[in-house]
mmCIF file of the protein (N, C-alpha, C, O) and its ligand, coordinates in Angstrom:
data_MODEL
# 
_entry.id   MODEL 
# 
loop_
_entity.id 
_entity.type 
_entity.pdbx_number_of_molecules 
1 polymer     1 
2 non-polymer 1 
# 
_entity_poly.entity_id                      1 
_entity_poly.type                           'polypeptide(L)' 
_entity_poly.nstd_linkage                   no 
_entity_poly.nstd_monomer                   no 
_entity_poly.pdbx_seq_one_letter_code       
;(UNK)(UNK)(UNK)(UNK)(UNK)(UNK)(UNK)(UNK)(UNK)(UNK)(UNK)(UNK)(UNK)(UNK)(UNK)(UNK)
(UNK)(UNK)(UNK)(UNK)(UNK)(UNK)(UNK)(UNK)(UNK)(UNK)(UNK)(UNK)(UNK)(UNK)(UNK)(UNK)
(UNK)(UNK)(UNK)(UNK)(UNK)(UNK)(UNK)(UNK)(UNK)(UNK)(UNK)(UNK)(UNK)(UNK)(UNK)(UNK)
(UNK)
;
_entity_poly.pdbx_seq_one_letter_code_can   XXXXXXXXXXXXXXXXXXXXXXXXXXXXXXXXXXXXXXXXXXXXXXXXX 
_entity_poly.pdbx_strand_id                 A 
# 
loop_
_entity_poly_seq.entity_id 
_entity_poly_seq.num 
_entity_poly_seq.mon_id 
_entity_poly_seq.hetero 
1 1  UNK n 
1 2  UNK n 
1 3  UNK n 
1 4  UNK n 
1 5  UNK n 
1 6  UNK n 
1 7  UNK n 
1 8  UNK n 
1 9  UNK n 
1 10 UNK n 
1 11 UNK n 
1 12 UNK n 
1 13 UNK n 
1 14 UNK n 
1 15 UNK n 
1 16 UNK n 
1 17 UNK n 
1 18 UNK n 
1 19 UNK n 
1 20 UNK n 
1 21 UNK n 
1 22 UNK n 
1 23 UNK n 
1 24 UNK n 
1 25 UNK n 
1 26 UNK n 
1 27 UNK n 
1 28 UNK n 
1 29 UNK n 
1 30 UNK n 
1 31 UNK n 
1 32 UNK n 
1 33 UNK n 
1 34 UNK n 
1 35 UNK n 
1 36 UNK n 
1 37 UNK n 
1 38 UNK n 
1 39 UNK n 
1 40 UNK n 
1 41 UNK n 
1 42 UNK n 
1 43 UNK n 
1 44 UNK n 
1 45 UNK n 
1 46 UNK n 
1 47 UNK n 
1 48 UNK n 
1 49 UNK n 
# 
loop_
_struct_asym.id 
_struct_asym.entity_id 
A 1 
B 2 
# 
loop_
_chem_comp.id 
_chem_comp.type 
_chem_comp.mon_nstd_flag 
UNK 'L-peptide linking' . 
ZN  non-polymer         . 
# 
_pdbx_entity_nonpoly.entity_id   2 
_pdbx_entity_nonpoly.name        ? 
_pdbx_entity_nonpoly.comp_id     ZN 
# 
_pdbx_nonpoly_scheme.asym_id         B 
_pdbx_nonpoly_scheme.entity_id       2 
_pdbx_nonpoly_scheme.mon_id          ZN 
_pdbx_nonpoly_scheme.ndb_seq_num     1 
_pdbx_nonpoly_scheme.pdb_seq_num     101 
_pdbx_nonpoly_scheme.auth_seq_num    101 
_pdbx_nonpoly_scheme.pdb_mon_id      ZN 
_pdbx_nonpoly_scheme.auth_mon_id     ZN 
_pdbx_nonpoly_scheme.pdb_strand_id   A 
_pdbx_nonpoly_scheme.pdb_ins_code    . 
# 
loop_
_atom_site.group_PDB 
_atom_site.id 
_atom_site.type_symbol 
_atom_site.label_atom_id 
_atom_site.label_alt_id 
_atom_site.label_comp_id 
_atom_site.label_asym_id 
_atom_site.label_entity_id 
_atom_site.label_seq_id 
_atom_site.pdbx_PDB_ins_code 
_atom_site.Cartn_x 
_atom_site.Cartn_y 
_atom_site.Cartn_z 
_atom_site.occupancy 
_atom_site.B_iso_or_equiv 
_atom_site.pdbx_formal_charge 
_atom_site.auth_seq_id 
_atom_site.auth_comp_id 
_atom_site.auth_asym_id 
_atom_site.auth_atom_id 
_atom_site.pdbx_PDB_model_num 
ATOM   1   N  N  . UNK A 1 1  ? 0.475   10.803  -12.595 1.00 0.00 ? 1   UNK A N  1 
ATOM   2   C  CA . UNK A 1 1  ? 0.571   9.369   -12.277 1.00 0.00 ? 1   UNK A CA 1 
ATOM   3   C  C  . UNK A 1 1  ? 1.497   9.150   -11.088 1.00 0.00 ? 1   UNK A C  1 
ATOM   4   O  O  . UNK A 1 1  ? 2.561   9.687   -10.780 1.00 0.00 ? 1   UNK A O  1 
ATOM   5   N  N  . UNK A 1 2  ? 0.776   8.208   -10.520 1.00 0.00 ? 2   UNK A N  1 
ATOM   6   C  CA . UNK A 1 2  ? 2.419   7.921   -9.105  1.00 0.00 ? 2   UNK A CA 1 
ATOM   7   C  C  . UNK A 1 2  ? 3.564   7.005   -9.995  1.00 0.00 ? 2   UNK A C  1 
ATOM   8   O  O  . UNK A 1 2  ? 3.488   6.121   -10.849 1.00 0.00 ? 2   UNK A O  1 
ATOM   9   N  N  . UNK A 1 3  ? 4.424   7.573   -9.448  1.00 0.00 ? 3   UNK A N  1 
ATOM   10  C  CA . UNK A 1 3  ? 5.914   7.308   -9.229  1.00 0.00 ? 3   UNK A CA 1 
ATOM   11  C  C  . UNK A 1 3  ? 5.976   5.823   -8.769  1.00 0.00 ? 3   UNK A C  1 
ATOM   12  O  O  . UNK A 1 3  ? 5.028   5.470   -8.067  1.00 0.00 ? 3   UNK A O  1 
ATOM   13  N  N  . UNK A 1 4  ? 6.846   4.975   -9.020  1.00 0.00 ? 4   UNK A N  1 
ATOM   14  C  CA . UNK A 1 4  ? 7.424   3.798   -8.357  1.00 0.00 ? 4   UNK A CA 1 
ATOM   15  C  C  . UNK A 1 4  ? 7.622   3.686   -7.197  1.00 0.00 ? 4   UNK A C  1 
ATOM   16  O  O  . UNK A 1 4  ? 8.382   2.768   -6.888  1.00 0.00 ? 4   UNK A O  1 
ATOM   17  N  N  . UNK A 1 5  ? 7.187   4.333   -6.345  1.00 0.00 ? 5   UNK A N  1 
ATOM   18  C  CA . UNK A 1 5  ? 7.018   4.282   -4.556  1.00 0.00 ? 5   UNK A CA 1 
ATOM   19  C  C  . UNK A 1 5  ? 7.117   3.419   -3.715  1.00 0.00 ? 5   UNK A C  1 
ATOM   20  O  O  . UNK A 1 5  ? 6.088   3.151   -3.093  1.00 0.00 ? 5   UNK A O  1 
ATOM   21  N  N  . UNK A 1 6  ? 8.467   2.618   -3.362  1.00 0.00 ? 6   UNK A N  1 
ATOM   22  C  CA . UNK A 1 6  ? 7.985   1.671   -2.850  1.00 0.00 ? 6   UNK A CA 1 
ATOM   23  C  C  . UNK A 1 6  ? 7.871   1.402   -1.328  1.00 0.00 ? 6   UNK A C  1 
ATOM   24  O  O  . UNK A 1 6  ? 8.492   1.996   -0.446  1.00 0.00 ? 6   UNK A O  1 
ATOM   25  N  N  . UNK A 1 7  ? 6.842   0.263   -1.152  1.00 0.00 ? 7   UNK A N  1 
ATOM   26  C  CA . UNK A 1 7  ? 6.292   0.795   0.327   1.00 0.00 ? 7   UNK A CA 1 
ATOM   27  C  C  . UNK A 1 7  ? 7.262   -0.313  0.857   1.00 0.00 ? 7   UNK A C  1 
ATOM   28  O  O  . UNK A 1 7  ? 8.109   -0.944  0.224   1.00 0.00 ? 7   UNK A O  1 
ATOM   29  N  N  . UNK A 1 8  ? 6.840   -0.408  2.507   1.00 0.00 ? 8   UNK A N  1 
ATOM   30  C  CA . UNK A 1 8  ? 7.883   -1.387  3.478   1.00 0.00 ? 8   UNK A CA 1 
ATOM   31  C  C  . UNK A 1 8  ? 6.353   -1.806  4.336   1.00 0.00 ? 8   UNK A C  1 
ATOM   32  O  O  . UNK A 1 8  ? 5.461   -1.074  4.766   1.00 0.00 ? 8   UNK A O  1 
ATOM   33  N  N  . UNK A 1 9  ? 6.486   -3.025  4.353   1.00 0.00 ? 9   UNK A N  1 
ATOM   34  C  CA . UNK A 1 9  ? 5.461   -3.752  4.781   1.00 0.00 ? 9   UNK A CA 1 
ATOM   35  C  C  . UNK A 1 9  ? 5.721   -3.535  6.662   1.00 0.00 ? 9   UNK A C  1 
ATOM   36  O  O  . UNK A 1 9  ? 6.776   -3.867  7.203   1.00 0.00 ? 9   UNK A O  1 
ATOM   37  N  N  . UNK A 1 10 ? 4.944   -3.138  7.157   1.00 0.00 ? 10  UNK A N  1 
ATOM   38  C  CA . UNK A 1 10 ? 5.076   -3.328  8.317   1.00 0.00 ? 10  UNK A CA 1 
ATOM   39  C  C  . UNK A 1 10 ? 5.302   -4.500  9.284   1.00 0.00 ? 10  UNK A C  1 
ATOM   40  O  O  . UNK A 1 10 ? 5.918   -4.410  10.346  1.00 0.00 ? 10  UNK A O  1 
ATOM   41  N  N  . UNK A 1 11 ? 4.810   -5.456  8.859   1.00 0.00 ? 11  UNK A N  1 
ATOM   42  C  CA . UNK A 1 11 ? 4.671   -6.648  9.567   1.00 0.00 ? 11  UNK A CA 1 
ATOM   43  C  C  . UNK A 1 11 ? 5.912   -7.686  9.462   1.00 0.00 ? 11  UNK A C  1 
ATOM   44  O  O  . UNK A 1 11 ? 6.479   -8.217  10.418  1.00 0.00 ? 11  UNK A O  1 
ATOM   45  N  N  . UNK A 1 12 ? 6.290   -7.905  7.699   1.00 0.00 ? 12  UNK A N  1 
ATOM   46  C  CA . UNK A 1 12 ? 7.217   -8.201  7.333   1.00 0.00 ? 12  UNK A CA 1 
ATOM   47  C  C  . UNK A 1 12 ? 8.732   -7.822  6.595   1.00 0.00 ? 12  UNK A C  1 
ATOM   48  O  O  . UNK A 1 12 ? 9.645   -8.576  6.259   1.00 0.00 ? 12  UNK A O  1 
ATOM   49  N  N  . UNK A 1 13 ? 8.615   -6.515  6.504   1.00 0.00 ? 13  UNK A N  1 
ATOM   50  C  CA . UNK A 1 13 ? 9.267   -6.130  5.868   1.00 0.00 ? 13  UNK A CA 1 
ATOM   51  C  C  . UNK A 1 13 ? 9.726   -6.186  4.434   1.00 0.00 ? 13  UNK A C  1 
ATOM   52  O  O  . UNK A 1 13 ? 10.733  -5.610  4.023   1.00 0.00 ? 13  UNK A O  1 
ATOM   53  N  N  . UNK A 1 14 ? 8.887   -6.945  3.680   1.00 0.00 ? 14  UNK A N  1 
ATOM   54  C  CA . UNK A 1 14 ? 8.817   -6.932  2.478   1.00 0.00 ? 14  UNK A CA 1 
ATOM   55  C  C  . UNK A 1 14 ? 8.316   -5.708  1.611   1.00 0.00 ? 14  UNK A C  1 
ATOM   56  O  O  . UNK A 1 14 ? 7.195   -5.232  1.794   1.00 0.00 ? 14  UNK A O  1 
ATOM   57  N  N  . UNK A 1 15 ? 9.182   -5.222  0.668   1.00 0.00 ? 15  UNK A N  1 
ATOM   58  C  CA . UNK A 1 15 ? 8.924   -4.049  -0.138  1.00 0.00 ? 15  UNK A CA 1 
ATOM   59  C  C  . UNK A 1 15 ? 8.765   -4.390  -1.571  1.00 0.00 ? 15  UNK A C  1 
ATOM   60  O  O  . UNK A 1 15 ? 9.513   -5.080  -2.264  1.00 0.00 ? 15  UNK A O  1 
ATOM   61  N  N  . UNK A 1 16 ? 7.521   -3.711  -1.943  1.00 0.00 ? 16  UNK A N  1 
ATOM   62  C  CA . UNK A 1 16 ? 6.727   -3.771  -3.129  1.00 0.00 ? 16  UNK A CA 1 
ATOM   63  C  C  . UNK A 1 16 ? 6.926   -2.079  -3.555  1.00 0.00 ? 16  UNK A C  1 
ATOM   64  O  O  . UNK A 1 16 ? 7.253   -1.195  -2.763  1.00 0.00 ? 16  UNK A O  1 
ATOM   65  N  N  . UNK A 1 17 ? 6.577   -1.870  -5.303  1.00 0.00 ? 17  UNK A N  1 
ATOM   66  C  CA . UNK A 1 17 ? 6.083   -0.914  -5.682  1.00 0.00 ? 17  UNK A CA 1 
ATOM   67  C  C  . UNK A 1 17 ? 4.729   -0.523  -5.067  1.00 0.00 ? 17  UNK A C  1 
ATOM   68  O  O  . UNK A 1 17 ? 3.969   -1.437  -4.749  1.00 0.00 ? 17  UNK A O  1 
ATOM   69  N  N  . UNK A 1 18 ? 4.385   0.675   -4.884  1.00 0.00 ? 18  UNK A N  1 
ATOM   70  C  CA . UNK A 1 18 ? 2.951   0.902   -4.315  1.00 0.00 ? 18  UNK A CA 1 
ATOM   71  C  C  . UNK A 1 18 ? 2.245   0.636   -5.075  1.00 0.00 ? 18  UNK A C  1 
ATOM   72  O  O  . UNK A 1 18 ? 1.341   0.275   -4.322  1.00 0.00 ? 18  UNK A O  1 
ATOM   73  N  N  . UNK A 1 19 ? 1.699   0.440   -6.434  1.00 0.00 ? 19  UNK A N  1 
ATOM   74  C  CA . UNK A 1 19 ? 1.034   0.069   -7.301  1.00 0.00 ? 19  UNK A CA 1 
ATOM   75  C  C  . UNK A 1 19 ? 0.229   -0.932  -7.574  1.00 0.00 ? 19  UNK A C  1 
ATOM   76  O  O  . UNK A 1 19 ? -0.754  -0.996  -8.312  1.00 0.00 ? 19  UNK A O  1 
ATOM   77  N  N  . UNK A 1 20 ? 0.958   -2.026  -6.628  1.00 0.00 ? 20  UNK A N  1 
ATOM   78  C  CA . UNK A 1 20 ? 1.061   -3.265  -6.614  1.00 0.00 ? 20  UNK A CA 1 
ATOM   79  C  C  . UNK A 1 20 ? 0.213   -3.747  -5.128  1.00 0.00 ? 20  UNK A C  1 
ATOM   80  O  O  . UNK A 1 20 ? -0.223  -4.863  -4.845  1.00 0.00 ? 20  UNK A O  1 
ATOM   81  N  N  . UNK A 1 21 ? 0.171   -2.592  -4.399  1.00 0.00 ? 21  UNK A N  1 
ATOM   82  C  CA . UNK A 1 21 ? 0.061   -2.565  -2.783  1.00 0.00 ? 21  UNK A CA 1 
ATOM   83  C  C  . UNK A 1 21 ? -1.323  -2.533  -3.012  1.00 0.00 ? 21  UNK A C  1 
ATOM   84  O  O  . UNK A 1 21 ? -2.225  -3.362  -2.887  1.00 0.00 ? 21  UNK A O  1 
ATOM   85  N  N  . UNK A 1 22 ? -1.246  -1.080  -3.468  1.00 0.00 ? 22  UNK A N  1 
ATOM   86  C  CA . UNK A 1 22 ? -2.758  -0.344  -3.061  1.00 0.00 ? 22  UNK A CA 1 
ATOM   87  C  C  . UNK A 1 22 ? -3.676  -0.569  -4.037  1.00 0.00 ? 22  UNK A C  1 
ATOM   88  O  O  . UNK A 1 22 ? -3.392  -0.801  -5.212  1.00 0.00 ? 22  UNK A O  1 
ATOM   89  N  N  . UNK A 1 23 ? -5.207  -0.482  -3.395  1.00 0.00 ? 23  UNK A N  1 
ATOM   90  C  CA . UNK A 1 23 ? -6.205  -0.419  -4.329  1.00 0.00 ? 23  UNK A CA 1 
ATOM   91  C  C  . UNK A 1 23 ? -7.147  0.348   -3.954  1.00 0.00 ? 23  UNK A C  1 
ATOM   92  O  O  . UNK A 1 23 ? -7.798  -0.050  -2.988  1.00 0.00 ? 23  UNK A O  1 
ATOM   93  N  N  . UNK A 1 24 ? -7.442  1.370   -4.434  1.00 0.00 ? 24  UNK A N  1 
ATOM   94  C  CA . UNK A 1 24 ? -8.199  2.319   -4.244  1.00 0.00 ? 24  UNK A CA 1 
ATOM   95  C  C  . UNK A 1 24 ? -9.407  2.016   -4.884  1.00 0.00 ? 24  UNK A C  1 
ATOM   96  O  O  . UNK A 1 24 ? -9.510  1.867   -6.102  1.00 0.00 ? 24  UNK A O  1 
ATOM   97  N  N  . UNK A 1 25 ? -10.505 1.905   -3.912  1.00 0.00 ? 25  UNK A N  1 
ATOM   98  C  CA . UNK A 1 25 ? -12.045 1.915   -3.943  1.00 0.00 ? 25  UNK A CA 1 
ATOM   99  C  C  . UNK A 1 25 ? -12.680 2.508   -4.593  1.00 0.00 ? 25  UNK A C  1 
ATOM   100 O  O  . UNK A 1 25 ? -12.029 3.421   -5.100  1.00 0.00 ? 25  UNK A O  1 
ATOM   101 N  N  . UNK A 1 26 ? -13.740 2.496   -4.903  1.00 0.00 ? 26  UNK A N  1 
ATOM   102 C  CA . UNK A 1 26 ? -14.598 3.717   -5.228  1.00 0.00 ? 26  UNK A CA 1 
ATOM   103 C  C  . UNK A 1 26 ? -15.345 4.818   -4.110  1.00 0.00 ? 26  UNK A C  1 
ATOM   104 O  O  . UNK A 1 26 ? -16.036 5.826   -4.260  1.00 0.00 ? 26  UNK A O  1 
ATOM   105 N  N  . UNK A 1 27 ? -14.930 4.224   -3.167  1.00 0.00 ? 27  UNK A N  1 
ATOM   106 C  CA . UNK A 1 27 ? -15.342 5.104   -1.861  1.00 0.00 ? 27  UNK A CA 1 
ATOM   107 C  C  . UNK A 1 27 ? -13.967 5.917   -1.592  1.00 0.00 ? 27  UNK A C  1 
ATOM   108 O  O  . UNK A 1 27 ? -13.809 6.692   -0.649  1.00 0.00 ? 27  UNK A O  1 
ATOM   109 N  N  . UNK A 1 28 ? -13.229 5.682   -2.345  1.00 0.00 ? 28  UNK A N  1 
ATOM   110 C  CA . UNK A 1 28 ? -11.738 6.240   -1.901  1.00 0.00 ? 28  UNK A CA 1 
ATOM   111 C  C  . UNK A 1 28 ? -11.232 5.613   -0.797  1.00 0.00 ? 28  UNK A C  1 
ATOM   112 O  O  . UNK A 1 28 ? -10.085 5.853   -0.420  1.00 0.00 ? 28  UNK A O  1 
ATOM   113 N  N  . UNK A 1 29 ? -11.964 4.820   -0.217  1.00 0.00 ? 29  UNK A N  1 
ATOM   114 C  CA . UNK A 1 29 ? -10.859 4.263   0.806   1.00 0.00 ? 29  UNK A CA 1 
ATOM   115 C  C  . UNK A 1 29 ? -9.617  3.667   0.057   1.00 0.00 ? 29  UNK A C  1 
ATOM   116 O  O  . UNK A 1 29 ? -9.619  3.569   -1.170  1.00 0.00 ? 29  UNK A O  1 
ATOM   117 N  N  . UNK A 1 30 ? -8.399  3.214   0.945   1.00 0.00 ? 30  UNK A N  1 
ATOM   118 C  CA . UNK A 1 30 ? -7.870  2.394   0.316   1.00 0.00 ? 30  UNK A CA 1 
ATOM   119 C  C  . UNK A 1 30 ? -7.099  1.462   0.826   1.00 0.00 ? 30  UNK A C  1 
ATOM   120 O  O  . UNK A 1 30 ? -6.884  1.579   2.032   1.00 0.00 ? 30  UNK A O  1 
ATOM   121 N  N  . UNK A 1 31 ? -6.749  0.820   0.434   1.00 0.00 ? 31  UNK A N  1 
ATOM   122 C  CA . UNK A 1 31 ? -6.525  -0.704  1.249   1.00 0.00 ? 31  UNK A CA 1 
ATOM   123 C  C  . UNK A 1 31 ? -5.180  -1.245  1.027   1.00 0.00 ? 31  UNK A C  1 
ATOM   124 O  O  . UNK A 1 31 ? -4.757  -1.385  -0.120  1.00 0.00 ? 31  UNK A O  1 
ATOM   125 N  N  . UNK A 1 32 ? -4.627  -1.492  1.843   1.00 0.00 ? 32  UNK A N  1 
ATOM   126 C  CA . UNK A 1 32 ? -2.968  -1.945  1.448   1.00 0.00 ? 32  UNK A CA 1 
ATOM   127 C  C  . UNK A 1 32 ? -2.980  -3.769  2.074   1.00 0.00 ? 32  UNK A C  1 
ATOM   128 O  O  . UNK A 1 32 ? -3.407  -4.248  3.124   1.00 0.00 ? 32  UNK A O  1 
ATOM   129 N  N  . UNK A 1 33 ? -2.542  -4.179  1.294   1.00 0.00 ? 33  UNK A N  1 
ATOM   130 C  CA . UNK A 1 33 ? -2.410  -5.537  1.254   1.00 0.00 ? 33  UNK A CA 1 
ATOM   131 C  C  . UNK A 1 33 ? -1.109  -6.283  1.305   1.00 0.00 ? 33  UNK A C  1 
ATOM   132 O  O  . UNK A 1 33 ? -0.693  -6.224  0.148   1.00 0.00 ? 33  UNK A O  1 
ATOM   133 N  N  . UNK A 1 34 ? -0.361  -6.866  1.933   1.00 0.00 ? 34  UNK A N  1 
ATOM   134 C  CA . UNK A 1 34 ? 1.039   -7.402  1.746   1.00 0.00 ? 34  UNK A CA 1 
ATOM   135 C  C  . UNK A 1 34 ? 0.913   -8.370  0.702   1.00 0.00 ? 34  UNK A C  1 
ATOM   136 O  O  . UNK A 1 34 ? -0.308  -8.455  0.831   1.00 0.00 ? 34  UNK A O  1 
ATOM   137 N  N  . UNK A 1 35 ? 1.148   -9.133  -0.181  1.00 0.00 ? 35  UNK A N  1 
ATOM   138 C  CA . UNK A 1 35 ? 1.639   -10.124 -1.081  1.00 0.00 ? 35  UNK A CA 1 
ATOM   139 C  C  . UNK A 1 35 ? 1.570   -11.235 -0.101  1.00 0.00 ? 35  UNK A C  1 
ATOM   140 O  O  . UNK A 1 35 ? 0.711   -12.095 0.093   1.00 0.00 ? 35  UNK A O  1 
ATOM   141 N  N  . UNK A 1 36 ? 2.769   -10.968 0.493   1.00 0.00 ? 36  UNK A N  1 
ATOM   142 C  CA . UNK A 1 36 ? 4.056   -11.729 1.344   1.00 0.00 ? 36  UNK A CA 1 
ATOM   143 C  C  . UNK A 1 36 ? 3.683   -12.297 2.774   1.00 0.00 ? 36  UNK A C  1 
ATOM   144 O  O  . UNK A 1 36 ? 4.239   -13.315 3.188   1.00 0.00 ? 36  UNK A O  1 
ATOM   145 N  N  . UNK A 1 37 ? 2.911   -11.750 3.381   1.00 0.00 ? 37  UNK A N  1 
ATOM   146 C  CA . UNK A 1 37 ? 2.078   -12.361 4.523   1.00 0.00 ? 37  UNK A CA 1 
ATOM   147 C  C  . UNK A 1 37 ? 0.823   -11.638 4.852   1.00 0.00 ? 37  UNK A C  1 
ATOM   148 O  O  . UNK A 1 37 ? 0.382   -11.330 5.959   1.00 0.00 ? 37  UNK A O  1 
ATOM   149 N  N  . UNK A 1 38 ? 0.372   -11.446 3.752   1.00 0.00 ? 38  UNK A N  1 
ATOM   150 C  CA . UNK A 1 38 ? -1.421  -10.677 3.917   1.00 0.00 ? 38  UNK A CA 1 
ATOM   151 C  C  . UNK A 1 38 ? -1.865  -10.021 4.699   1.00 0.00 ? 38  UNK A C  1 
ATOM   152 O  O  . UNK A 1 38 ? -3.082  -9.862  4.797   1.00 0.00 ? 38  UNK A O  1 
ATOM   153 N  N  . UNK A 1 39 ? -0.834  -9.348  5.620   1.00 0.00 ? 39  UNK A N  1 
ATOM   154 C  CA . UNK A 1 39 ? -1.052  -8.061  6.453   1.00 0.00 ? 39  UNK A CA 1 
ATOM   155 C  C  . UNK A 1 39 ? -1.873  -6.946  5.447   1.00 0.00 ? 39  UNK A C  1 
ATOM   156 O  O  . UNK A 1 39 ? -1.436  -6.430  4.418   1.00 0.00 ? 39  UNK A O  1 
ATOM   157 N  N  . UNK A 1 40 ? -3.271  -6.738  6.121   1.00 0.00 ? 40  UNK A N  1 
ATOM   158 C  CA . UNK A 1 40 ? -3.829  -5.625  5.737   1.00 0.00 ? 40  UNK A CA 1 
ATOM   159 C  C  . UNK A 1 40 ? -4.024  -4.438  6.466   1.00 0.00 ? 40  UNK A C  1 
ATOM   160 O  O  . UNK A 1 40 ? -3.945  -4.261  7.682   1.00 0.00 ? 40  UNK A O  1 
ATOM   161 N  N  . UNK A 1 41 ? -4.265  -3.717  5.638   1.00 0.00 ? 41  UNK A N  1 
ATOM   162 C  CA . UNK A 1 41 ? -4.780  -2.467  6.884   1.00 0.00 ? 41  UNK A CA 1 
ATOM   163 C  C  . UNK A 1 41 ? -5.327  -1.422  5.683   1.00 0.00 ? 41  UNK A C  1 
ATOM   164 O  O  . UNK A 1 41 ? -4.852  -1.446  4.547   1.00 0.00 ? 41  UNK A O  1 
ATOM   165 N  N  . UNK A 1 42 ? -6.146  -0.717  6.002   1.00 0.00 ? 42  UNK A N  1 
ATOM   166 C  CA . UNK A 1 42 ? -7.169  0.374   5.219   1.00 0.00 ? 42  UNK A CA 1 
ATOM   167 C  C  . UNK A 1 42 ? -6.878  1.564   5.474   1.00 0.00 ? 42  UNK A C  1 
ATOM   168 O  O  . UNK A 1 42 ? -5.929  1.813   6.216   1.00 0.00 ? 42  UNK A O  1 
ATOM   169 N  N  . UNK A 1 43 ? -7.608  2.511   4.932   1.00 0.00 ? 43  UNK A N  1 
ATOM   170 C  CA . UNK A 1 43 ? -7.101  3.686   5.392   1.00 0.00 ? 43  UNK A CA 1 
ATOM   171 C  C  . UNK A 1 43 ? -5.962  4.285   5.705   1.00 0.00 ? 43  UNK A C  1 
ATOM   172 O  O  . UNK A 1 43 ? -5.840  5.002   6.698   1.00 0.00 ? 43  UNK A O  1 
ATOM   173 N  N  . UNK A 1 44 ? -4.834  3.980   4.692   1.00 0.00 ? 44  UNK A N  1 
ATOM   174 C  CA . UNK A 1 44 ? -3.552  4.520   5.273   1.00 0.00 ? 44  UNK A CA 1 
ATOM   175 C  C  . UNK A 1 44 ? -3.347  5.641   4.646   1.00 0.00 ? 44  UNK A C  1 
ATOM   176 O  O  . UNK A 1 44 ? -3.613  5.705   3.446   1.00 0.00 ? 44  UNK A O  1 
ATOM   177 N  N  . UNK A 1 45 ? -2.849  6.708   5.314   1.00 0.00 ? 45  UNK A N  1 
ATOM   178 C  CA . UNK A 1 45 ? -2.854  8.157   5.208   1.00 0.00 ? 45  UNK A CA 1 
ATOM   179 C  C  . UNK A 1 45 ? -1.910  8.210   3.805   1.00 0.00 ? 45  UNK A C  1 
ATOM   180 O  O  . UNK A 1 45 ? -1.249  7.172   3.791   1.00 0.00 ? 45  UNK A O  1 
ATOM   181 N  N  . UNK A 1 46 ? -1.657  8.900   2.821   1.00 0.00 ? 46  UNK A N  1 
ATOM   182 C  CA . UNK A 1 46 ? -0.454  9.366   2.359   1.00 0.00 ? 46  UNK A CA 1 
ATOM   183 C  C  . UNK A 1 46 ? 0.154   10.563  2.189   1.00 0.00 ? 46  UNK A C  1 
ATOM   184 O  O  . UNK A 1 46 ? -0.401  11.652  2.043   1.00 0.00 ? 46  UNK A O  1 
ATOM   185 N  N  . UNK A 1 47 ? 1.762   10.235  2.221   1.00 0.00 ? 47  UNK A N  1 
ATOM   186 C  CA . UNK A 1 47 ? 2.133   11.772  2.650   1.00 0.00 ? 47  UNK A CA 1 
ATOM   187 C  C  . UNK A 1 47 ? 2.914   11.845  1.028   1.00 0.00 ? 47  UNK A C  1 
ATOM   188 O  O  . UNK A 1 47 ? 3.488   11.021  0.315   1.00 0.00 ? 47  UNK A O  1 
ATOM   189 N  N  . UNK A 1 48 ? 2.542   13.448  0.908   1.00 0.00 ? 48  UNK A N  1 
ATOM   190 C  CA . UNK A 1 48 ? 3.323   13.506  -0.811  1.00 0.00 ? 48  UNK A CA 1 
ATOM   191 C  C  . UNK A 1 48 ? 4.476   14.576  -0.405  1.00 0.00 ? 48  UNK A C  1 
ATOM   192 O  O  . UNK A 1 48 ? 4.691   15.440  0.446   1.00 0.00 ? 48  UNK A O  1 
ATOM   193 N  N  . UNK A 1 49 ? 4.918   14.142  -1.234  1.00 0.00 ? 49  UNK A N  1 
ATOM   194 C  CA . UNK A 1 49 ? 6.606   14.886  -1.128  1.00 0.00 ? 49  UNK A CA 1 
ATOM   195 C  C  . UNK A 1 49 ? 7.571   13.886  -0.060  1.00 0.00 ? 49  UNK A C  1 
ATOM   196 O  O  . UNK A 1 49 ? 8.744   14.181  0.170   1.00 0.00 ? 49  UNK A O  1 
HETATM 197 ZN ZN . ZN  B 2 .  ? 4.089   -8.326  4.784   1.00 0.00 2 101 ZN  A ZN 1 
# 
């Protein structure tokens, strides 16, 4: 399971748990969404560790 990860919004700087961020497709894409000012963007890479 992921960890409490939390991301930093690019646009605004607002930080969420990733959980909360992401939603992973059934195509596997996945889509990150701000809450806080609806900056989106898809496809964001992730790095583990
Ligand atoms: Zn934002």
């Amino acid at each position: 399971m992921t960890p409490d990860i939390m991301v930093t919004c690019p646009k605004c700087q607002d930080q969420k748990p990733i959980n909360l961020l992401f939603t992973a497709q059934s195509n596997q894409n996945i889509i990150y969404k701000c809450q806080s000012c609806q900056f989106e963007q898809r496809n964001i890479e992730t790095k583990k560790g």
